[in-house]
GUFI-543057 format. One record per residue: residue number from 1; residue in one letter; x, z, y of N, C-alpha, C in turn. Coordinates in steps of 0.2 Angstrom, whole numbers, always signed. Example, Ala and Ser with C-alpha at 12.3 -4.5 7.8 and 13.67 -1.06 7.14 Angstrom:
// GUFI-543057
1	a	+66	+39	-28	+62	+39	-22	+66	+39	-16
2	s	+64	+35	-11	+68	+36	-5	+64	+39	+0
// end
This chain:
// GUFI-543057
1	x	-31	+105	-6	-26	+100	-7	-19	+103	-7
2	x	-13	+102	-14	-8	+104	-12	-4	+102	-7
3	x	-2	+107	-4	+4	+104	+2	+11	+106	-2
4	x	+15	+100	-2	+22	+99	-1	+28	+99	+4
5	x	+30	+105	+5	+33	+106	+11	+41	+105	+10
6	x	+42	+98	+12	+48	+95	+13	+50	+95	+20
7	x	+57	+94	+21	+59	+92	+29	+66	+91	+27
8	x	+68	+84	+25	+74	+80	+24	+78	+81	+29
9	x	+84	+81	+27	+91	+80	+36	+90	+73	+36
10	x	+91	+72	+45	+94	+66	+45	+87	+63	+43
11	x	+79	+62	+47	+76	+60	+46	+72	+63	+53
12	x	+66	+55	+55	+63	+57	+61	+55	+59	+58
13	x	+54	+63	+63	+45	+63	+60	+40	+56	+65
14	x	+37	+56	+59	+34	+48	+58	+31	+47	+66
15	x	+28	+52	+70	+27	+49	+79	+32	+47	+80
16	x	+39	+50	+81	+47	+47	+85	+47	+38	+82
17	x	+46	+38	+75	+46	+33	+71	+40	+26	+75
18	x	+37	+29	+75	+32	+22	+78	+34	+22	+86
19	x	+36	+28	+88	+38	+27	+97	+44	+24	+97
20	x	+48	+23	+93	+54	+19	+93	+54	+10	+91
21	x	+48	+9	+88	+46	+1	+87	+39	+0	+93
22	x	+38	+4	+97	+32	+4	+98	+30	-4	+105
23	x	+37	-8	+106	+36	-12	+109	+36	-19	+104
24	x	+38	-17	+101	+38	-23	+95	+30	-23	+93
25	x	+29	-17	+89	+23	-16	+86	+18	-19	+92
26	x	+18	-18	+97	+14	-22	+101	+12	-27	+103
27	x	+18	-31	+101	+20	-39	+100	+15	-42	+94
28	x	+15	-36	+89	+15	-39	+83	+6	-42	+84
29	x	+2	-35	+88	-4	-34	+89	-7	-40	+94
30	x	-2	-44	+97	-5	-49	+100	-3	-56	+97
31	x	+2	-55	+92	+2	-58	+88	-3	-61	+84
32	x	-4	-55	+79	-13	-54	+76	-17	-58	+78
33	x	-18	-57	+85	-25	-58	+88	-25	-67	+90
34	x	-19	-68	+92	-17	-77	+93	-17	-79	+84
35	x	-14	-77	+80	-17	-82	+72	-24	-81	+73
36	x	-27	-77	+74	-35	-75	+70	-39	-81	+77
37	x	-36	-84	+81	-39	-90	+87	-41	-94	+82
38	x	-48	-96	+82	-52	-103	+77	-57	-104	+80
39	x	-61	-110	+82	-65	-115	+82	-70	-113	+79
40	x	-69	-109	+73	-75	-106	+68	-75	-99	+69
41	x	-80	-98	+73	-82	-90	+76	-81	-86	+71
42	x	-83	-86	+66	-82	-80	+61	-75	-79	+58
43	x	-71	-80	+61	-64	-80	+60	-61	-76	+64
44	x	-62	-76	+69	-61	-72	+75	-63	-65	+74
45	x	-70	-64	+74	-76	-60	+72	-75	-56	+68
46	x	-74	-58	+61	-72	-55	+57	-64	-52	+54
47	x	-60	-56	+59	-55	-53	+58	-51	-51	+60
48	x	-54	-49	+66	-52	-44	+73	-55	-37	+68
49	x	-62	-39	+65	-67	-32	+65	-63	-28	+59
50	x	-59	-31	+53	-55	-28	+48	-47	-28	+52
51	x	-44	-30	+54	-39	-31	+58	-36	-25	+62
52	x	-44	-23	+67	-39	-19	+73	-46	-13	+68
53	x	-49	-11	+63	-51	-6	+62	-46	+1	+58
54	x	-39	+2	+62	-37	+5	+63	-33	+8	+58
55	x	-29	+3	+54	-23	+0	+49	-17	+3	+54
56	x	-11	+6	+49	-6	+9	+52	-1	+6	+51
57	x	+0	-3	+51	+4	-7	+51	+9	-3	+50
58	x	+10	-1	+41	+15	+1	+39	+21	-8	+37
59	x	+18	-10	+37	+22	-16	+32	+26	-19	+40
60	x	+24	-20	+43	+29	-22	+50	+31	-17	+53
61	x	+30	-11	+51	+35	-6	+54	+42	-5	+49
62	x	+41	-6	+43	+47	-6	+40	+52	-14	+41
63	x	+45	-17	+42	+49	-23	+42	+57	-24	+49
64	x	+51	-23	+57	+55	-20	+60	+60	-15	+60
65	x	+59	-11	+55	+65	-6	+55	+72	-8	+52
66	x	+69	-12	+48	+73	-15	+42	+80	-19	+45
67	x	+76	-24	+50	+78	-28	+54	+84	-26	+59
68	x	+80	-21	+62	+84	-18	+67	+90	-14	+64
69	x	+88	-10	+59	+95	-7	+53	+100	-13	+53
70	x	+99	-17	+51	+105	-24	+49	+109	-25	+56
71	x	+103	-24	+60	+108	-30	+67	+103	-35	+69
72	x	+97	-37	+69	+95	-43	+72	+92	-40	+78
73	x	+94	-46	+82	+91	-46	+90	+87	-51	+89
74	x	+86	-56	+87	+80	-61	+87	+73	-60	+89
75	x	+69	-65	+88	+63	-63	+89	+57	-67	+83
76	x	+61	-69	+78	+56	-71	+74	+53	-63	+69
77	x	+56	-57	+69	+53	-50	+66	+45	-52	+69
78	x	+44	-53	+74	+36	-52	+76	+29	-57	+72
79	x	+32	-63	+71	+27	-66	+68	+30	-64	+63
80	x	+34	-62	+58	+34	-61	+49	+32	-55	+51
81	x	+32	-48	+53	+28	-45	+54	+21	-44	+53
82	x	+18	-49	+58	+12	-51	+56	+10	-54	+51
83	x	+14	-59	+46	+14	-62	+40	+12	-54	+36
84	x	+17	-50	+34	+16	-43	+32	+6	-41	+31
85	x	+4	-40	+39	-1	-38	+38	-7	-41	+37
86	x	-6	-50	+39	-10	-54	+36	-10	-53	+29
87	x	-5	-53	+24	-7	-54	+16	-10	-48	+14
88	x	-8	-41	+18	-10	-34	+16	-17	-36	+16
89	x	-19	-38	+22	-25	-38	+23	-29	-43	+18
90	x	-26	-47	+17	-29	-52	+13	-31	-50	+6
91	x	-26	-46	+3	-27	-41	-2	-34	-36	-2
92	x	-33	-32	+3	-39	-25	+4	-44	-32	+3
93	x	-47	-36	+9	-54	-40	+7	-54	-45	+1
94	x	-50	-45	-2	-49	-47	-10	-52	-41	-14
95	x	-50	-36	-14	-50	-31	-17	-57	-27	-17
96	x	-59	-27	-11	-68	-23	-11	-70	-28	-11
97	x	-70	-35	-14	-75	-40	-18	-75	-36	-24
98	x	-71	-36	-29	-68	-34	-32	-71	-27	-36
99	x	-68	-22	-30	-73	-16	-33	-80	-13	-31
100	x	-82	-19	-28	-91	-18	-24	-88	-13	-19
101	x	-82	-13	-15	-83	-7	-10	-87	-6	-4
102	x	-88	-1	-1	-94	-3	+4	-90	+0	+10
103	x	-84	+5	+12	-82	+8	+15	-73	+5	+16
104	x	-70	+4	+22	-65	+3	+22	-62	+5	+28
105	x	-56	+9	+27	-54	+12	+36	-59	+16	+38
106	x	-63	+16	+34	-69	+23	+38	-75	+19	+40
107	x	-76	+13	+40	-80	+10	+43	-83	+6	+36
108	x	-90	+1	+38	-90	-3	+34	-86	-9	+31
109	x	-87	-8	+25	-80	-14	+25	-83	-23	+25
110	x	-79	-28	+26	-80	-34	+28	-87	-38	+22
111	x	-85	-37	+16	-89	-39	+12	-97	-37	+11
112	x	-96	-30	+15	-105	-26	+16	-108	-28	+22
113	x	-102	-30	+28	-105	-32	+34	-108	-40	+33
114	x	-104	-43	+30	-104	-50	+29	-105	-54	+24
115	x	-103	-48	+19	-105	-53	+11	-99	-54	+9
116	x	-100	-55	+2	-91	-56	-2	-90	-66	-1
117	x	-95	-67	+0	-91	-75	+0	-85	-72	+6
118	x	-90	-71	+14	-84	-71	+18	-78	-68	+17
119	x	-80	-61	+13	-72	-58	+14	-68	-61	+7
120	x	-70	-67	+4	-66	-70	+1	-61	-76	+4
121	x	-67	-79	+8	-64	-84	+11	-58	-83	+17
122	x	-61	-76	+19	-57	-74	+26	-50	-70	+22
123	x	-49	-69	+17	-45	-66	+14	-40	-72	+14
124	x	-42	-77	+11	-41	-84	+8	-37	-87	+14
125	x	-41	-86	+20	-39	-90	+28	-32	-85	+29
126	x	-33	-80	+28	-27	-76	+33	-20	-77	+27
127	x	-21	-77	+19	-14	-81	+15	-11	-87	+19
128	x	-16	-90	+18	-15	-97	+20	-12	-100	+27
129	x	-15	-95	+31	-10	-92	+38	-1	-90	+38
130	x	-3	-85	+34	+2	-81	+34	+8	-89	+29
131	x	+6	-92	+26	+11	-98	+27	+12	-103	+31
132	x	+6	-103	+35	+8	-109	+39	+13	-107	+45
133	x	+11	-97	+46	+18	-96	+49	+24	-96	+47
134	x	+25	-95	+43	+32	-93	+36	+35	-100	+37
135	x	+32	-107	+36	+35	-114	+39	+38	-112	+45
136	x	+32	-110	+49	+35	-112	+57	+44	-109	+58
137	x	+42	-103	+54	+49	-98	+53	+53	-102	+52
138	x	+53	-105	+45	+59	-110	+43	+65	-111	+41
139	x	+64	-102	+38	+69	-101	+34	+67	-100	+27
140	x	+70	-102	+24	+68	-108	+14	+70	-100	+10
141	x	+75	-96	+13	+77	-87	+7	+70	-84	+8
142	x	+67	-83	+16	+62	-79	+16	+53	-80	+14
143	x	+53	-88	+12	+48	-93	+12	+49	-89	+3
144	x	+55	-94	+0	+56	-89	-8	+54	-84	-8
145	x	+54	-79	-5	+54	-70	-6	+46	-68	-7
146	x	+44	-73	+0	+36	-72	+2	+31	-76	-3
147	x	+37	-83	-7	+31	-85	-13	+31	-81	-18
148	x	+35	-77	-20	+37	-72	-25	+34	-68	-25
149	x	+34	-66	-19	+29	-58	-19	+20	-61	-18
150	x	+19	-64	-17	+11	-65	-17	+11	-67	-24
151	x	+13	-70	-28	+14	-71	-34	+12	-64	-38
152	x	+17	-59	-37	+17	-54	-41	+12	-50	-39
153	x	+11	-50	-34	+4	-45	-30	-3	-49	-34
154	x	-4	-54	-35	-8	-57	-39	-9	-53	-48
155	x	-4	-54	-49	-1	-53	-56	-3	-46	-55
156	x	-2	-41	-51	-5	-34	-51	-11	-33	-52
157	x	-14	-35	-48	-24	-37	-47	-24	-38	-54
158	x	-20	-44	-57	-25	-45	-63	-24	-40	-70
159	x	-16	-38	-70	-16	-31	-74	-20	-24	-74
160	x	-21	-23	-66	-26	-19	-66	-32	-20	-69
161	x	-34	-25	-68	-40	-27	-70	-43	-27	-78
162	x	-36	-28	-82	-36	-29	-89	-37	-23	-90
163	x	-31	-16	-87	-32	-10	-89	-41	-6	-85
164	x	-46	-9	-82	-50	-5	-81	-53	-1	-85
165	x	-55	+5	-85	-59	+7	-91	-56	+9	-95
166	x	-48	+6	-96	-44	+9	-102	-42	+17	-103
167	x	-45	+22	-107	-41	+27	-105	-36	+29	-112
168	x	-34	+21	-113	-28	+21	-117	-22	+21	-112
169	x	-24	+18	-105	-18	+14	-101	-13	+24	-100
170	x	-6	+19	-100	+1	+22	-102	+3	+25	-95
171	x	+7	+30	-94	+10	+28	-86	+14	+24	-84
172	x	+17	+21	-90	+20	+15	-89	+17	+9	-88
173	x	+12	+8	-93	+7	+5	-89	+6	+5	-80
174	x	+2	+9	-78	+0	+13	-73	+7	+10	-68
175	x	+14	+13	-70	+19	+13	-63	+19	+4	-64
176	x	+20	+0	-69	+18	-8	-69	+12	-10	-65
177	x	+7	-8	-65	+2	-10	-60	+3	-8	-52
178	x	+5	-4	-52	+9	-2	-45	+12	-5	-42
179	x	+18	-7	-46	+23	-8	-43	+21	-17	-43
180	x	+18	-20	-45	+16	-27	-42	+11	-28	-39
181	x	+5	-23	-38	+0	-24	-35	+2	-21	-27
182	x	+6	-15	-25	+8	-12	-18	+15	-12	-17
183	x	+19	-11	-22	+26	-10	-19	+29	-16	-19
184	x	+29	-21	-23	+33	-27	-20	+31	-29	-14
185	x	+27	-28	-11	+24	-30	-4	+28	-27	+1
186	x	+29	-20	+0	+35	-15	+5	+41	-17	+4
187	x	+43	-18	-5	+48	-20	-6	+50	-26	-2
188	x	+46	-30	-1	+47	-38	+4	+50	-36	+11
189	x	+45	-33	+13	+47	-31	+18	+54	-27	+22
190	x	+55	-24	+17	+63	-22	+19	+64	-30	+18
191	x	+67	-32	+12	+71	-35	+12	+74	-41	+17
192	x	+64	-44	+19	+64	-51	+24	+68	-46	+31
193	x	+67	-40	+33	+71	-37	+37	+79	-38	+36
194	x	+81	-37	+30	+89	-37	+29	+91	-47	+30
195	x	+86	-50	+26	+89	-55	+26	+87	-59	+35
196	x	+84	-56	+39	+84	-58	+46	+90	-55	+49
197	x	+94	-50	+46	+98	-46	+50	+106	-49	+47
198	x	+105	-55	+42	+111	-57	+39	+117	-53	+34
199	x	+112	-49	+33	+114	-44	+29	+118	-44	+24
200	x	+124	-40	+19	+126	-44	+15	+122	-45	+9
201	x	+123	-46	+3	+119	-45	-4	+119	-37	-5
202	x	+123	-33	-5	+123	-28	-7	+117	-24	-3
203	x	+118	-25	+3	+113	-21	+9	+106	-27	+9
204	x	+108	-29	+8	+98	-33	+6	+95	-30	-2
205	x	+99	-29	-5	+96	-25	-12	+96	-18	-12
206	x	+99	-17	-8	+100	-8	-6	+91	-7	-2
207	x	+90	-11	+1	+83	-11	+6	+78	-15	+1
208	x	+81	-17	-2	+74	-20	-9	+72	-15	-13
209	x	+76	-11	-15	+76	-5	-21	+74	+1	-15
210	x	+76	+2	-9	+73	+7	-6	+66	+6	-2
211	x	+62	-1	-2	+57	-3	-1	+53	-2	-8
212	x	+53	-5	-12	+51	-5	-19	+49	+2	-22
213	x	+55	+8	-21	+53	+14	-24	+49	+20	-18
214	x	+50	+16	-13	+45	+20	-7	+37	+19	-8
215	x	+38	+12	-10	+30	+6	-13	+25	+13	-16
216	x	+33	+12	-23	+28	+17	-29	+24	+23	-25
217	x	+30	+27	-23	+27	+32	-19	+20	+34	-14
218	x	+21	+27	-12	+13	+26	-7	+8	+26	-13
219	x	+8	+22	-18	+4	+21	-20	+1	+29	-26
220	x	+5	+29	-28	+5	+37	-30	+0	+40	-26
221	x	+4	+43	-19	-2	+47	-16	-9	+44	-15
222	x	-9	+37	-11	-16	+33	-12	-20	+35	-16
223	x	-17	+35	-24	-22	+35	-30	-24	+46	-28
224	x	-19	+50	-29	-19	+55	-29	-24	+58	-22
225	x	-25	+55	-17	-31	+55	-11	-35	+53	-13
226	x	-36	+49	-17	-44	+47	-21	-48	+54	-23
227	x	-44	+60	-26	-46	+63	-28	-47	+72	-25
228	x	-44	+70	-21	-41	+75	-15	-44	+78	-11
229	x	-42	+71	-5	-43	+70	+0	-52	+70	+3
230	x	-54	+69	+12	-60	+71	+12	-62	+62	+15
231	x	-67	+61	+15	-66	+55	+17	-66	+55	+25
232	x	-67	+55	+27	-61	+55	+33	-57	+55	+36
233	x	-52	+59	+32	-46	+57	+29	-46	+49	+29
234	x	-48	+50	+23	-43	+44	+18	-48	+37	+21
235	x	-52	+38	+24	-55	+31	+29	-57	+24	+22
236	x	-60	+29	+16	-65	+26	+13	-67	+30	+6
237	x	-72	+29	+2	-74	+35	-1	-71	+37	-8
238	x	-72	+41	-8	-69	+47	-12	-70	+47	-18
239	x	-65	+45	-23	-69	+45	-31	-70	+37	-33
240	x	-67	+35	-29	-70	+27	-33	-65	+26	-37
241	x	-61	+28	-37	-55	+25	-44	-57	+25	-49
242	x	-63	+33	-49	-65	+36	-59	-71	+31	-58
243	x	-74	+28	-52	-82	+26	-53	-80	+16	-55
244	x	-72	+14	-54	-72	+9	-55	-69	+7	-60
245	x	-67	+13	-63	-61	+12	-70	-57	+11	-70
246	x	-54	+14	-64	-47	+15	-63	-42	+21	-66
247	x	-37	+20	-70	-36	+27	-74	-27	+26	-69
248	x	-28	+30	-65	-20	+32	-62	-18	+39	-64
249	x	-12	+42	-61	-9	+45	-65	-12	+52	-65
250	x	-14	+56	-58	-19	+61	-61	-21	+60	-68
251	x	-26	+56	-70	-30	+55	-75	-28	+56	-80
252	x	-19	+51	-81	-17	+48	-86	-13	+56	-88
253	x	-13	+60	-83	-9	+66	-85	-12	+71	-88
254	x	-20	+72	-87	-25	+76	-87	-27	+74	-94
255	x	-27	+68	-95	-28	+66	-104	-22	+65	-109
256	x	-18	+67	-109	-12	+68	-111	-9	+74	-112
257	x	-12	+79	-109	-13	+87	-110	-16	+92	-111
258	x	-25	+87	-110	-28	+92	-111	-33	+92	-118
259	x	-37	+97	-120	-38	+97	-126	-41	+90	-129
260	x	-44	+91	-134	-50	+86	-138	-55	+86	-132
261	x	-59	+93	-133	-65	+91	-131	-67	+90	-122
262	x	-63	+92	-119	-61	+90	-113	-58	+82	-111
263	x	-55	+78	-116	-53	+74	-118	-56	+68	-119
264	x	-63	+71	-126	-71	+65	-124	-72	+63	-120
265	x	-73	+71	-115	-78	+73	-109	-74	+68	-103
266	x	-68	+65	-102	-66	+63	-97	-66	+55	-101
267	x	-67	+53	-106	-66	+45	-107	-74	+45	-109
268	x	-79	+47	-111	-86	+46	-110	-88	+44	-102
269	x	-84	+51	-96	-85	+47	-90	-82	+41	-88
270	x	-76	+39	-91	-73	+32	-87	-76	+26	-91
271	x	-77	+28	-97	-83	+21	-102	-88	+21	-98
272	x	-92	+25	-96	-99	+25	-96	-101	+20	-88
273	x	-105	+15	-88	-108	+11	-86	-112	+11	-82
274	x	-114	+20	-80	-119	+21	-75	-113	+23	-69
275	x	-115	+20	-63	-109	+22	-59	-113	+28	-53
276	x	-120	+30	-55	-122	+36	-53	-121	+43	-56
277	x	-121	+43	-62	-121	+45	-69	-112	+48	-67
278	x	-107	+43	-67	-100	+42	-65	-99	+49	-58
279	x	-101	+48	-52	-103	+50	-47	-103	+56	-47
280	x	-111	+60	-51	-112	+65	-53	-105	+68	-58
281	x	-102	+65	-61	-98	+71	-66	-89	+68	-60
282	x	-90	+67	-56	-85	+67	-51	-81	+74	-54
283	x	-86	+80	-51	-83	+86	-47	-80	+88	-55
284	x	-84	+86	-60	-79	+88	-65	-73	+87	-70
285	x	-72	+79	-67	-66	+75	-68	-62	+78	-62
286	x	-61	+80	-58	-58	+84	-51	-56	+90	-53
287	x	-61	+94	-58	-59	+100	-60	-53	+101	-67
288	x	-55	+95	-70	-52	+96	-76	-44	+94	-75
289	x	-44	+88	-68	-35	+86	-65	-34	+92	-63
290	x	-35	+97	-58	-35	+99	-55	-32	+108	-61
291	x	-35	+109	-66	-35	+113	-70	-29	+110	-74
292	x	-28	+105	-75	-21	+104	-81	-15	+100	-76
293	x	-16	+101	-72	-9	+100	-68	-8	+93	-64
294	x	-15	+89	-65	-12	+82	-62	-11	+81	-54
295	x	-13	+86	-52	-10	+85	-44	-5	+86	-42
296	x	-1	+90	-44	+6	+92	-44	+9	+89	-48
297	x	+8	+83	-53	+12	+82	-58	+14	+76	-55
298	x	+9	+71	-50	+9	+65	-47	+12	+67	-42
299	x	+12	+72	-39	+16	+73	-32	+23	+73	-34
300	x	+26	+76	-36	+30	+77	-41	+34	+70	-44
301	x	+30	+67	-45	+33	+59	-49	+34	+55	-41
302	x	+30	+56	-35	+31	+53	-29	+34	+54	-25
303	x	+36	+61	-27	+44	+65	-23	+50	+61	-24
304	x	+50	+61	-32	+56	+58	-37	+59	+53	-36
305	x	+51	+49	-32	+53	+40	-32	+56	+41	-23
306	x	+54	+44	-21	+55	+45	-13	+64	+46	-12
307	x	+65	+52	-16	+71	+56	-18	+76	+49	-20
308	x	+75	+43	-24	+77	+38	-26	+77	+33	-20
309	x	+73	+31	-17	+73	+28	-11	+77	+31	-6
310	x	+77	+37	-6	+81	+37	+0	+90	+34	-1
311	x	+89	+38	-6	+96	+37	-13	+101	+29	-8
312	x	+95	+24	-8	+98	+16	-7	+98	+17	-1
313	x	+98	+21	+5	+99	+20	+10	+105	+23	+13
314	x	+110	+26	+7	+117	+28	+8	+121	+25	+11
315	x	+122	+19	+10	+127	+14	+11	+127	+13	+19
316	x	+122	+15	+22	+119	+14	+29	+124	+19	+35
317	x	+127	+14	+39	+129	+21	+43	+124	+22	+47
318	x	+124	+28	+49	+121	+32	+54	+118	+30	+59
319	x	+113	+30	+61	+107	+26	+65	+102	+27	+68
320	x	+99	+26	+72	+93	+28	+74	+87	+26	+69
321	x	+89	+20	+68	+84	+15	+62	+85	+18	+55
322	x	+88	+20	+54	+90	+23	+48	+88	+29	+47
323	x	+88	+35	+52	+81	+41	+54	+75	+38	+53
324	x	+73	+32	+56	+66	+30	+57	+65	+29	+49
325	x	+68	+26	+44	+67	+21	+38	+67	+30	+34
326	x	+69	+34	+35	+71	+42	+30	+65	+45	+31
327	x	+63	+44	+41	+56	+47	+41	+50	+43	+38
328	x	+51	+38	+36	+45	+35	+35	+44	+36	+27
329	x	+50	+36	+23	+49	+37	+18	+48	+47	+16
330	x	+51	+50	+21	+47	+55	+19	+39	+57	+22
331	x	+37	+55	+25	+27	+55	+28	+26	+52	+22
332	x	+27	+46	+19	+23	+43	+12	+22	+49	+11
333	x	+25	+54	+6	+22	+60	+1	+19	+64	+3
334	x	+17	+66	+13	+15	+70	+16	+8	+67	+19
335	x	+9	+60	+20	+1	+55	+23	-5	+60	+20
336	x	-10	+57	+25	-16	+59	+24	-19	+54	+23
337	x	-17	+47	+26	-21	+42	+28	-17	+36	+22
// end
């Protein structure tokens, strides 16, 4: 795997980062555990088992961070926080209906233990939670923000899904699916953090645009771990992008510069219907990225967006929170997980 060896100023490494929210973060955890209380056993059950299987509650740590940048001493961060990870969540067991996944966080995923009806409904249940808390909240800017972004997280799922298979899709294509299926969600997150902290317009859009291009960046390497990364790591299996018809930017960069006939050879694999057949010619769609530069090309695009993210967090004096939000944005490019 290539390594990128960055160390920004003025930036904390990502343990200082979670040990500086780590009493909130804990709140957030028994949070969790009191929405997922029902009457109907398998709600509990199964949403404790994808829940606590070992999600790095990025989306409430920025949220938190977000928060506490601005100024808020309150205590409504811990339930939107949770809101954060209920929809994350509701997404992932959306998505491995989706792509027949069998592995999630390293384990089996909800749909292979339980079946895709439950991880649709349990998907279904934690949305639907996650607004009944957003009322209890009761605040009408942040209710906006959160109907916007599930809206648009939708609107990703379905573009992606238009582009499967395609190994027409553009990178502009590619950064558009991105950017509404993962980063408007981070992008939220900063901002419900500004708007808890009464921030002004300027500093809520500053933490919009530096949640947003942090987004891309996550998302880059995710896709760029796909191909990488060991499964262990990456705490699900390896290569499902090219076996689902997923064409990200590795790929899109490796067919955009590499010859004719290596060119067939890589969209004969992403057409092709047999997902064993897909499997077997993994190691040399890996070769062929790996040989025309798409590893480095997509680090490199992920650096750029991080470089840009940090950019909006200029206006910020000087902080501990503001170390925390620099370190978090520079691990994206460096995660394993």
């Amino acid at each position: 795997m290539v390594q990128i060896l960055i160390k920004y100023g003025g930036s904390m490494d990502i343990q200082e980062v979670f040990e500086l929210v780590s009493d909130d973060l804990q709140k957030v955890e028994t949070e969790l555990s009191r929405n997922l209380e029902s009457s109907v056993l398998l709600i509990p059950e199964a949403g404790k088992y994808i829940l606590l299987s070992g999600g790095k509650r990025f989306r409430p740590l920025i949220l938190i961070l977000s928060a506490r940048l601005c100024g808020y001493t309150g205590l409504h961060h811990v339930p939107l926080a949770g809101v954060f990870e209920f929809i994350h969540t509701a997404t992932l067991l959306h998505d491995d209906v989706v792509d027949n996944a069998e592995v999630r966080r390293g384990s089996s995923s909800v749909n292979a233990v339980w079946g895709n009806e439950t991880s649709i409904l349990l998907g279904d249940y934690l949305l639907s939670k996650s607004f009944s808390v957003l009322t209890r909240v009761g605040d009408l800017s942040i209710l906006k923000v959160m109907s916007d972004t599930t809206t648009r997280l939708a609107q990703g799922e379905i573009m992606e899904l238009q582009r499967c298979g395609d190994p027409l899709t553009t990178e502009d294509d590619y950064i558009s699916i991105i950017t509404e299926k993962t980063a408007v969600l981070i992008s939220a997150a900063c901002r419900v953090g500004a708007i808890l902290g009464h921030a002004s317009h300027e500093k809520e859009k500053a933490l919009e645009g530096f949640g947003l291009n942090m987004g891309i960046a996550f998302q880059l390497i995710d896709d760029l771990l796909d191909y990488v990364a060991t499964e262990e790591e990456f705490g699900k299996a390896i290569g499902k992008d090219l076996c689902e018809g997923k064409v990200t930017l590795p790929l899109i960069h490796t067919l955009q510069v590499s010859n004719n006939h290596d060119r067939e050879r890589i969209i004969k694999i992403i057409e092709s219907d047999d997902q064993e057949e897909q499997e077997e010619d993994l190691s040399t769609v890996i070769d062929l990225i790996r040989g025309h530069g798409g590893i480095e090309r997509t680090y490199e695009t992920a650096r750029e967006y991080v470089e840009t993210a940090r950019g909006f967090l200029d206006g910020f004096n000087a902080c501990k929170e503001k170390e925390a939000l620099l370190g978090v944005a520079d691990y994206v490019i460096k995660r394993k997980w």
